[in-house]
C-alpha positions in Angstrom: -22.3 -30.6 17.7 -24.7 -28.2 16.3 -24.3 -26.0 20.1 -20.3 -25.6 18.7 -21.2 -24.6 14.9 -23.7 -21.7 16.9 -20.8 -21.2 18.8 -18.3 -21.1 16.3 -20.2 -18.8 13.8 -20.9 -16.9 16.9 -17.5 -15.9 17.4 -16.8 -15.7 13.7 -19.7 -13.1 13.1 -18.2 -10.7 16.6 -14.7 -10.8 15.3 -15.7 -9.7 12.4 -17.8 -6.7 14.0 -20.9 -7.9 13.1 -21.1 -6.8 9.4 -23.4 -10.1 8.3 -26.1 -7.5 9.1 -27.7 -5.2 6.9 -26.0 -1.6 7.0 -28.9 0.8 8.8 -30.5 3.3 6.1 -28.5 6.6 6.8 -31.3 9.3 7.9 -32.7 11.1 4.5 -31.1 14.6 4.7 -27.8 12.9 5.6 -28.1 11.8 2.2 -27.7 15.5 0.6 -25.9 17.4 3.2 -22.8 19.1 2.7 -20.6 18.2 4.9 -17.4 20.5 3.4 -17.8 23.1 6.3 -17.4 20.5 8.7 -14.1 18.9 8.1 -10.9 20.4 8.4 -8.9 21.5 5.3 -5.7 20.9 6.6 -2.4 21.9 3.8 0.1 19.2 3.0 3.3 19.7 5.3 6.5 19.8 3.4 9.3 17.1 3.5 11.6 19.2 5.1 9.4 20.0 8.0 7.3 16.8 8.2 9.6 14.8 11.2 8.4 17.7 13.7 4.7 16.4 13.3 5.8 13.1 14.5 5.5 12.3 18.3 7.9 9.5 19.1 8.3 7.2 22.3 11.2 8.2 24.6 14.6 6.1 23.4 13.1 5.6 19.4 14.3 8.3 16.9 12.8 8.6 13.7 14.8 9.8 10.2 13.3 10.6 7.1 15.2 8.8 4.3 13.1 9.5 1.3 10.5 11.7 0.1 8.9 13.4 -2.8 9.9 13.7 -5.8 11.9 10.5 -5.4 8.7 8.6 -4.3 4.8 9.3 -3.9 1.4 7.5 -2.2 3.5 5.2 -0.7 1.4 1.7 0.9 3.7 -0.9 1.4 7.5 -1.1 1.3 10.1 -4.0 1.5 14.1 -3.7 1.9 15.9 -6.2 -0.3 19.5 -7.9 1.2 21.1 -5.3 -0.5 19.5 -2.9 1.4 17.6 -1.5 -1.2 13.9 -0.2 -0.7 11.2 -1.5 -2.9 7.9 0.7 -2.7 4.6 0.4 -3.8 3.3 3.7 -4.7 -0.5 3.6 -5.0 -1.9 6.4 -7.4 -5.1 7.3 -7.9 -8.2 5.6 -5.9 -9.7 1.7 -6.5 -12.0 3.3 -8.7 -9.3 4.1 -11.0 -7.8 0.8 -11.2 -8.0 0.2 -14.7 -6.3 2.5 -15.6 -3.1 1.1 -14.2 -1.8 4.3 -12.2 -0.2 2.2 -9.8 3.6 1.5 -9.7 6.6 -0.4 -7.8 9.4 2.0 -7.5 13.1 1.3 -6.3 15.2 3.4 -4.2 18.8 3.3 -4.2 21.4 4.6 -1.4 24.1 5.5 -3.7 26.4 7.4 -1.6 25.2 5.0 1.5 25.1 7.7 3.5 21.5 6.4 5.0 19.4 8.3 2.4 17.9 7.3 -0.4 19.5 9.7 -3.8 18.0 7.4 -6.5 15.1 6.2 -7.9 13.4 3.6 -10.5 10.0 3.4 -11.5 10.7 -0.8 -11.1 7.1 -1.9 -12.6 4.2 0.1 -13.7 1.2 0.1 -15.2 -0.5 -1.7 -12.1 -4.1 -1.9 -11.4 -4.4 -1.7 -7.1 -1.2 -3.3 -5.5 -1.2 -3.2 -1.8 2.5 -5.2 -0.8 5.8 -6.4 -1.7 8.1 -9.1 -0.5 11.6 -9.5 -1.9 12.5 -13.2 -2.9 14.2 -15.0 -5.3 16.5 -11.7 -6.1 13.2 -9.8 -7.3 9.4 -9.3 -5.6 6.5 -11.1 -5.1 3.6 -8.1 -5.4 0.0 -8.7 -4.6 -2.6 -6.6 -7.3 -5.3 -8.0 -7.0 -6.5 -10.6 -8.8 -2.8 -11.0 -9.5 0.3 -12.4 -7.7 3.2 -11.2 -9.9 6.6 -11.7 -9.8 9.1 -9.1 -10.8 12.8 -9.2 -11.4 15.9 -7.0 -13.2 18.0 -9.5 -15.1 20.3 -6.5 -16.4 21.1 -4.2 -13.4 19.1 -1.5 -14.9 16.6 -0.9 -11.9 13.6 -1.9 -14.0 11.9 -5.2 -14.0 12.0 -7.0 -17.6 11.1 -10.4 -15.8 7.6 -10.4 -15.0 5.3 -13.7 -14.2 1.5 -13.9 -12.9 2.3 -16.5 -10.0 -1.3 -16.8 -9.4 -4.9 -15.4 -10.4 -7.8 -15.7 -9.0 -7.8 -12.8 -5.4 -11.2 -11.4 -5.2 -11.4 -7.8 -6.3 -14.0 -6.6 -4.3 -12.4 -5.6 -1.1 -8.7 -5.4 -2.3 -7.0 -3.9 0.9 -8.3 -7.2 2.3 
């Protein structure tokens, strides 16, 4: 019995890579180095040119069907059944989450001619949301220590329903 709990933590502490141990101490003039001159400054490519930086496998094809300004810092996306695209746009850094930055937005194929032409900010004021899942005619959206759930009872894009589901997701590691 106690050969399988070795064994069992074992393989619990590889699959996890091993990060039960103490982090080494970086070396000490790692500690103030600049390291600006060694990374690559690279510019933001433009919408418009962004597909040719794509390399895709022989018989896939890639579109772009939305871009700035109608959504930003996208992380997570979910298509409801009518066909509408839910996005959770991620602003700012997880050391800015109280301030709420953070926001669901829905895009809208009004001439349904494959790309998206409007756009709602569905839900904002979030803290750190990292996904969506349609259900029950709105979204189920995890922000951590939050599950919410969001709907629009009046057609108007924006979410006047909204309901904490469940509390209690650890903050410290909220991409996990």
């Amino acid at each position: 019995m106690l050969r399988r709990l070795a064994l069992a933590l074992f393989a619990c502490y590889s699959l996890r890579g091993g990060d039960w141990l103490p982090a080494a101490e970086p070396p000490k003039d790692s500690l103030d180095r600049d390291y600006a001159s060694e990374l690559p400054r690279i510019a933001p490519t433009e919408p418009d040119k962004a597909l040719v930086t794509f390399q895709v496998a022989p018989g896939f094809k890639l579109e772009q069907v939305a871009a700035e300004p109608l959504v930003a810092d996208p992380v997570a996306i979910a298509f409801d059944e009518d066909c509408r695209l839910y996005v959770v746009e991620m602003r700012g850094y997880s050391e800015n989450k109280d301030e709420k930055l953070s926001q669901i937005r829905l895009l809208v194929d009004e001439n349904a001619d494959g790309r998206f032409d409007k756009s709602t900010v569905f839900v904002d004021r979030l803290a750190w949301p990292t996904a969506v899942f349609c259900w029950a005619g709105g979204v189920l959206v995890a922000d951590a220590p939050d599950i919410w759930y969001f709907k629009d009872t009046t057609g108007d894009g924006v979410a006047d329903e909204r309901r904490v589901l469940y509390t209690g997701l650890g903050t410290s590691n909220v991409q996990a």
